[in-house]
C-alpha positions, 0 to 999 in steps of 0.5 A, a space after each residue: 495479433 494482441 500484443 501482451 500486456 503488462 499488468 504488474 511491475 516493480 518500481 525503482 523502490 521494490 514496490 509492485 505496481 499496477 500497469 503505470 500507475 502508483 497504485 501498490 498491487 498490495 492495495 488491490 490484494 488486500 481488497 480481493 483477499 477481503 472480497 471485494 469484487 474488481 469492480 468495486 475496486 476498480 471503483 476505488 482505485 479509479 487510476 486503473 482500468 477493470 482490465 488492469 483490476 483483473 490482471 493484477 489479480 490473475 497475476 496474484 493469483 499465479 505468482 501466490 506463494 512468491 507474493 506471500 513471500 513479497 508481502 511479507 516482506 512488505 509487511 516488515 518494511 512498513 513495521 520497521 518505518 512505523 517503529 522508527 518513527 515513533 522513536 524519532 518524532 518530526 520536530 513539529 510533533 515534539 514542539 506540540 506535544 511539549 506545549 500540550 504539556 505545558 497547558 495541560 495543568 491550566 486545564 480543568 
């Protein structure tokens, strides 16, 4: 007999993932909800298998609500990173913007 394959877990993040590798099962959510067929994201995300595709979306399509909650949740990390580092610019980043700066009134 089969044994029963694990589709989706959770990293040592929080993060749901699909089978072992690195592909957010949010990824492959976000194309099914937009109507990508799983071939077409199996082609997009070739680290996965089809089967791999169709579990992760059998098991979007089991756990909806508990993934809505996740989602949103993950949508609120992700803003929260995006606010903090606007206001925190990487050094590189500042030391450009300063010598745009300071050519831009040579420019005509």
């Amino acid at each position: 007999m089969n044994e029963e394959r694990q589709y989706v877990r959770v990293d040592e993040y929080g993060v749901m993932r699909i089978g072992n590798s690195r592909v957010m099962l949010d990824s492959i959510v976000a194309g099914f909800e937009h109507g990508y067929s799983p071939e077409t994201l199996q082609q997009q995300y070739p680290a996965l298998s089809l089967e791999e595709v169709y579990g992760a979306i059998t098991y979007y399509l089991a756990h909806r609500d508990a993934m809505h909650t996740y989602l949103k949740q993950q949508d609120e990390l992700w803003e929260a990173w995006r606010a903090r580092s606007t206001s925190q610019s990487h050094p590189v980043v500042a030391r450009l913007r300063t010598l745009r700066a300071a050519d831009a009134p040579t420019q005509t």
